[in-house]
C-alpha positions in Angstrom: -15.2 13.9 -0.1 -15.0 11.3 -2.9 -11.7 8.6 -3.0 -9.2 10.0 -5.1 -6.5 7.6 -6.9 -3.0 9.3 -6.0 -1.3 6.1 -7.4 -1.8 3.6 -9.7 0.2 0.3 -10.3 2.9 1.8 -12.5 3.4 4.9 -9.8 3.8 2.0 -7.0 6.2 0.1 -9.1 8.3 3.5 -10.5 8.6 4.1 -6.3 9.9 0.7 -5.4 12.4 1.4 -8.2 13.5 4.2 -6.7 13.9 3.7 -3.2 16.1 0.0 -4.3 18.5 2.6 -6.1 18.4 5.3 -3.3 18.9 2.3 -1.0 22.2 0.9 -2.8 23.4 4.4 -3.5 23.3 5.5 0.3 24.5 2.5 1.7 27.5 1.5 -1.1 25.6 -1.5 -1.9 23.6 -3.8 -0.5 26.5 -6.0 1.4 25.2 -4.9 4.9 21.5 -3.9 4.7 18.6 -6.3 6.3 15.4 -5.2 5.1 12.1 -5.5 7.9 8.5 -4.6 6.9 5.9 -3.4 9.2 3.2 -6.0 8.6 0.7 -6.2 6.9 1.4 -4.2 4.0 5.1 -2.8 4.8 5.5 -6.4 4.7 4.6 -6.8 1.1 6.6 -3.8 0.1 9.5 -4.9 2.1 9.3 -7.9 -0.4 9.2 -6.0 -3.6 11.9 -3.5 -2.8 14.7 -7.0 -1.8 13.4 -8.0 -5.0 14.0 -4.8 -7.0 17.7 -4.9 -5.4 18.5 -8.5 -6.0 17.5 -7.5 -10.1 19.8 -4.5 -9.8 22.8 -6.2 -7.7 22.1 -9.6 -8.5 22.4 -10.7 -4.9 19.6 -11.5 -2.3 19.0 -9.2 0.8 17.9 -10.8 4.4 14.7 -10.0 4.3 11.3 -10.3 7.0 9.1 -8.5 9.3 9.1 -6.6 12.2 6.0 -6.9 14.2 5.4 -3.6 16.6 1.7 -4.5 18.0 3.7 -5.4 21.8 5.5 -2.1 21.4 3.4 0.2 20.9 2.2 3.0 23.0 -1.6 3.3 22.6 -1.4 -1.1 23.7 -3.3 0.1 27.2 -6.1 2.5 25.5 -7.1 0.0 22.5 -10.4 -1.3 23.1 -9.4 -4.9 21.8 -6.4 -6.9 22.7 -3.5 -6.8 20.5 -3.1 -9.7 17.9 0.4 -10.5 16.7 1.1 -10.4 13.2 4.1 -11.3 11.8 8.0 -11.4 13.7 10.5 -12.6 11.5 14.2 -11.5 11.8 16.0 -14.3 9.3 19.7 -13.0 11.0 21.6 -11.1 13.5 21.2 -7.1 13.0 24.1 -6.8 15.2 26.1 -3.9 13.1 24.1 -4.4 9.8 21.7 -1.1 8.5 18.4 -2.4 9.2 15.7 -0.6 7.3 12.6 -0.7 8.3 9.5 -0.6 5.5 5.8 1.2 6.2 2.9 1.8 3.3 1.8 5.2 5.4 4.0 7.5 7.4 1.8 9.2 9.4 2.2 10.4 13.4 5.8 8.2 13.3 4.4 6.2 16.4 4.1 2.8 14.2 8.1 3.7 13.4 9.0 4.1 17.0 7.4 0.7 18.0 9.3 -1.0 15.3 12.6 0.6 16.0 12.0 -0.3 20.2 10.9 -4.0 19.0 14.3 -4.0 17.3 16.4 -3.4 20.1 15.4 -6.7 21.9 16.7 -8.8 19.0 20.5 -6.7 18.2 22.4 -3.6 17.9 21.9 -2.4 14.2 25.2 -0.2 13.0 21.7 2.2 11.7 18.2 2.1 10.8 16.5 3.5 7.8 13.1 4.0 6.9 11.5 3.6 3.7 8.0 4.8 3.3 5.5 4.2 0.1 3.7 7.3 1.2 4.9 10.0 3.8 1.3 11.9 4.8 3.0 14.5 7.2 1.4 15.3 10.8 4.2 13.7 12.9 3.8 13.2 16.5 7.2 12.4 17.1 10.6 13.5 15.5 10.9 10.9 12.9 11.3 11.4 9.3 11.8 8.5 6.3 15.0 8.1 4.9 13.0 7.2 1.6 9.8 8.2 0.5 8.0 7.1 -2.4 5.5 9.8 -2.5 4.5 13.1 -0.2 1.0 13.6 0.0 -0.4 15.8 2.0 -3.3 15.7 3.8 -6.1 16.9 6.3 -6.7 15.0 9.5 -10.0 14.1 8.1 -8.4 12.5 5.4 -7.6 8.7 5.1 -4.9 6.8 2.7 -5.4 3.4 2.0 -2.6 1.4 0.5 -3.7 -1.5 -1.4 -1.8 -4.2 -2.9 -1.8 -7.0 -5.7 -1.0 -9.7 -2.9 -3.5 -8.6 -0.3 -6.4 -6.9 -1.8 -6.0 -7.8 -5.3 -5.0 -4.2 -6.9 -2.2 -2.1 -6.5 -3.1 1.7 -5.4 -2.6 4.2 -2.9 -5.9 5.7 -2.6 -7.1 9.0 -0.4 -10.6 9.4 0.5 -12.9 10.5 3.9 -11.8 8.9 7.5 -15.0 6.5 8.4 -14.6 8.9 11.5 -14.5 11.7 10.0 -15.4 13.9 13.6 -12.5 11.7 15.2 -9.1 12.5 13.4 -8.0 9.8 15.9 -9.3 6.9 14.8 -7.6 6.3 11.5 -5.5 3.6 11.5 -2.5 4.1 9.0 0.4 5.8 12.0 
């Protein structure tokens, strides 16, 4: 199967637009929010959409990362140990909506991690998730609260987000699994 571009630059950028006004529009504002992306690239995203709000409401949202590598449940199968990538939590998420930002949705594990890793630093009032890409085949009961784009796809399938900051371009981008006879060994969860 050959890569196929399901979104360019513009598509990325219309999302992020869309989730910020979904975001203020659910929430009343963005008064209480504290906005936490799943490194590397729900990281990156987390940064665009704070952006985004601060042009719409003209105010800056907490924003940083929440790293889920310690939390997750596959730790003890993984062949390699777990390297850290980035934990930053810039205030208390005691009673503030924290919402957590992924590139791929995928078996909701990654999700789950993130919202366990949470509990050690607060009690959030709620937690949100925003999603560039929702790809189905959940595992667990979780769903995104915003979604920039369904796509659905075959477990053979793989969807690669790639962005200006990290790999130079900005496009979501389905193609083959290297392990195509493993389902299990993509890495987007």
């Amino acid at each position: 199967m050959q890569e196929r571009v399901v979104m360019d630059e513009k598509g990325i950028e219309r999302a992020i637009a869309r989730i910020a006004h979904e975001v203020l529009e659910r929430n009343g504002g963005s008064h209480a929010i504290v906005i936490l992306g799943v490194p590397t690239r729900g990281y990156e995203l987390a940064l665009r959409l704070a952006r985004r709000i601060e042009d719409i409401e003209g105010v800056s949202v907490p924003t940083g990362a929440v790293d889920a590598t310690l939390y997750r449940d596959d730790i003890s199968i993984k062949k390699e140990a777990p390297a850290l990538k980035k934990m930053d939590i810039p205030i208390d998420i005691d009673s503030r909506v924290v919402i957590i930002v992924d590139d791929v949705l995928f078996t909701g594990r990654t999700v789950r991690a993130a919202m366990n890793a949470l509990m050690d630093f607060g009690r959030p009032h709620a937690i949100q998730l925003a999603a560039l890409i929702d790809r189905g085949h959940r595992e667990l009961p979780i769903k995104a609260d915003y979604v920039g784009k369904n796509i659905p796809t075959s477990m053979v399938e793989a969807v690669s987000v790639n962005l200006k900051e990290i790999d130079g371009v900005n496009s979501v981008v389905v193609g083959t699994k290297k392990s195509a006879t493993d389902p299990s060994k993509d890495d987007k969860e």
